[in-house]
C-alpha positions as a Markdown table, in Angstrom:
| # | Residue | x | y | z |
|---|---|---|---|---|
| 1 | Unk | 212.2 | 21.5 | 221.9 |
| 2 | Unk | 212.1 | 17.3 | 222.6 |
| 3 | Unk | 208.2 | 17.8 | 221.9 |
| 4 | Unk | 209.1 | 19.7 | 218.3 |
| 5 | Unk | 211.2 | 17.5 | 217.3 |
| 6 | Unk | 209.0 | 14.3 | 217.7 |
| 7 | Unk | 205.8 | 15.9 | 215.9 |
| 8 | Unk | 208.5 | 17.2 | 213.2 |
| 9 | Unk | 209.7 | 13.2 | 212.9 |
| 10 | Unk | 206.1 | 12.1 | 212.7 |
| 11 | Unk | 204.9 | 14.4 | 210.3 |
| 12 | Unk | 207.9 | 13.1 | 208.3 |
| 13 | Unk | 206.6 | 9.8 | 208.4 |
| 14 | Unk | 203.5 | 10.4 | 207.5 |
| 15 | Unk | 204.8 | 12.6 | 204.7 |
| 16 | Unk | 206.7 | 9.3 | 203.3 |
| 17 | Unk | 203.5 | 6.9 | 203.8 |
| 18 | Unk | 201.6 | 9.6 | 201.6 |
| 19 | Unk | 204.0 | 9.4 | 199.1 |
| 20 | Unk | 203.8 | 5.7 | 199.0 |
| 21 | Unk | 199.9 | 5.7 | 199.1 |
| 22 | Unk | 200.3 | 7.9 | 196.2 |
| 23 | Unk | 202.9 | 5.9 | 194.1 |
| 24 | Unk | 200.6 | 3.0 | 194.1 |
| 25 | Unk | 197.5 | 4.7 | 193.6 |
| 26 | Unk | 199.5 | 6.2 | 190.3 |
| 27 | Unk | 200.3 | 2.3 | 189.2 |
| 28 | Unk | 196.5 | 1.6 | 189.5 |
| 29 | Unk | 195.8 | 4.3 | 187.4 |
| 30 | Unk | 198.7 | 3.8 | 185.2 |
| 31 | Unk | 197.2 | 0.3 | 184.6 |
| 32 | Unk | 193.8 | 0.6 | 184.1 |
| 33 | Unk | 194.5 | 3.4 | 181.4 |
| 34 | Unk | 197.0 | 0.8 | 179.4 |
| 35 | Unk | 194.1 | -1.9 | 179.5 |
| 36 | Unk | 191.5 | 0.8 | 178.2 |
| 37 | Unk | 194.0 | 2.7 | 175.8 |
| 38 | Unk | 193.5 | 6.3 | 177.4 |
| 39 | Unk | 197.0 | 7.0 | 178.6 |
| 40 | Unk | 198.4 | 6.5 | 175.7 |
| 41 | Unk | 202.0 | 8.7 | 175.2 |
| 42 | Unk | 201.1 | 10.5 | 178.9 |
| 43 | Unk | 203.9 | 10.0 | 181.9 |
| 44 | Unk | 202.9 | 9.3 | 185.2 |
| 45 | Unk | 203.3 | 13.2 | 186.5 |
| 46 | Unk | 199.9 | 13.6 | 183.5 |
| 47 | Unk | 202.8 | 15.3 | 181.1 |
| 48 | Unk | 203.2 | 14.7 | 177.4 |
| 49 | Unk | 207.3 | 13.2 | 177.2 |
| 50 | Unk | 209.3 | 16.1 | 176.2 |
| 51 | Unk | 209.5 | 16.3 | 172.2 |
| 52 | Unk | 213.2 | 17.0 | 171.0 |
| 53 | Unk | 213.4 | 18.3 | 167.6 |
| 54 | Unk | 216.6 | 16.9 | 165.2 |
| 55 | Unk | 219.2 | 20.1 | 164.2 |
| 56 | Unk | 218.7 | 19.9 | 160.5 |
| 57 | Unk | 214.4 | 20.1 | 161.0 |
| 58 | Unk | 215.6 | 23.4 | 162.8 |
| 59 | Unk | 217.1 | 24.1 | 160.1 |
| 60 | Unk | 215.0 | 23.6 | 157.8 |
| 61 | Unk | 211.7 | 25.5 | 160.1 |
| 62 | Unk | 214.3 | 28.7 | 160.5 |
| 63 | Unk | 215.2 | 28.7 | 156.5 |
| 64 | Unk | 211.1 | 28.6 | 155.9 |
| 65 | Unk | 210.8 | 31.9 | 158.3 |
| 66 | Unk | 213.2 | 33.2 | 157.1 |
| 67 | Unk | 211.8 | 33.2 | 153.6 |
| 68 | Unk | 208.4 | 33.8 | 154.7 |
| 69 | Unk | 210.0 | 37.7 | 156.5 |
| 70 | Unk | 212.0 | 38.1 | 153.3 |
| 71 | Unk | 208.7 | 37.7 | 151.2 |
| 72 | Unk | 206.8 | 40.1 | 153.5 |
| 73 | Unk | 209.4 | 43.2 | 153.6 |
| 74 | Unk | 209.5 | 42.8 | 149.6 |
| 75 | Unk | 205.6 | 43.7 | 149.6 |
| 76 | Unk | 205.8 | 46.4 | 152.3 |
| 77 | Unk | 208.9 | 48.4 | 150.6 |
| 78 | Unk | 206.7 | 50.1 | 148.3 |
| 79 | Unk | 204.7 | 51.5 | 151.2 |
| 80 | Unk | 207.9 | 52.6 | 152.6 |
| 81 | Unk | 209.5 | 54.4 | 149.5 |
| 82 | Unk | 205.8 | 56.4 | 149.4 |
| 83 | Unk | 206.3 | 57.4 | 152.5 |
| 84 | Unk | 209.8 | 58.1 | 152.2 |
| 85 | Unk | 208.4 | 61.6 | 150.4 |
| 86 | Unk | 206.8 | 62.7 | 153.9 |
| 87 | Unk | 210.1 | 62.5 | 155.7 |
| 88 | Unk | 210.4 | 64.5 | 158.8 |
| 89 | Unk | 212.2 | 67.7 | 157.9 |
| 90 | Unk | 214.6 | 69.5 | 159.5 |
| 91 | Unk | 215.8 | 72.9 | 161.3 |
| 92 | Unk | 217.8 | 75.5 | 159.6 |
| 93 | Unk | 220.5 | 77.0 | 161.5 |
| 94 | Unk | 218.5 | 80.3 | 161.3 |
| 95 | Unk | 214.9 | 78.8 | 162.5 |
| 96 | Unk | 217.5 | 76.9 | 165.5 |
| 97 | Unk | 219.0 | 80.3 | 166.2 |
| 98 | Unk | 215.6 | 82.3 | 166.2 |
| 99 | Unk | 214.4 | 79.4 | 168.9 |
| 100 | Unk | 217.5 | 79.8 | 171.0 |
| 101 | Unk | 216.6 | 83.4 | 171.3 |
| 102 | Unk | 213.3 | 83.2 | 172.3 |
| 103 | Unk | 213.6 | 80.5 | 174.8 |
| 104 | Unk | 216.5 | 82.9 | 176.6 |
| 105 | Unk | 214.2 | 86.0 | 176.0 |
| 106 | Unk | 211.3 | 83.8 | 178.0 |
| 107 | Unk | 213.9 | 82.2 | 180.7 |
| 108 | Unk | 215.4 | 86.7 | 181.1 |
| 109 | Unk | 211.9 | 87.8 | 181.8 |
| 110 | Unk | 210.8 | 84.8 | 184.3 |
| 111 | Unk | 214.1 | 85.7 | 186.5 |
| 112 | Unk | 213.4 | 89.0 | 186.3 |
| 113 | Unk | 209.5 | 88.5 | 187.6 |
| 114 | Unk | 211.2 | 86.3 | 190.6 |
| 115 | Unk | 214.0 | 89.3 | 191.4 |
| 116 | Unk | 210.4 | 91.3 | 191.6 |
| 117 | Unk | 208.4 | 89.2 | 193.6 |
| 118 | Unk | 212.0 | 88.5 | 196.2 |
| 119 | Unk | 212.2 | 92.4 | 196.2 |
């Protein structure tokens, strides 16, 4: 265990020299790109800063979609009221009923084939 522990505490340290290797290598970088004018708005982790967006610009983007989905179901209601002709129709009590008795008709003769075929 004495052996673990002392590659786990080196490999710790070399972990933490890494990390410093790679801090300063990231300042190099960071300061050749402000003298050339490439890294211009970009963090040090290569990410745009995170944009944050005022309430009343929400406001004013979720007002716009909502006009743009009232302007779009305006133009597709008169495809719906055409269709509305073709609605799906419905049983009567008597085409329900006529059903009903067929289906217990089918399920009367399947029990009696298995009473045949148990006999």
């Amino acid at each position: 265990m004495a052996t673990l522990d002392k590659v786990l505490q080196q490999l710790r340290q070399e972990h933490k020299q890494a990390e410093g290797e790679v801090q300063k290598l990231e300042k190099a970088i960071l300061a050749i790109e402000s003298l050339t004018g490439n890294g211009m708005g970009v963090t040090a982790k290569r990410t745009r800063p995170k944009r944050t967006m005022s309430a009343a610009a929400r406001r004013k983007i979720a007002k716009a979609q909502r006009a743009r989905w009232a302007k779009s179901r305006k133009q597709s209601e008169p495809a719906k009221s055409q269709g509305a002709a073709s609605a799906r129709r419905g049983l009567s009590p008597e085409g329900r009923k006529r059903i009903a008795a067929a289906a217990r008709a089918r399920w009367a003769r399947l029990r009696s084939q298995q009473k045949k075929k148990a006999a």
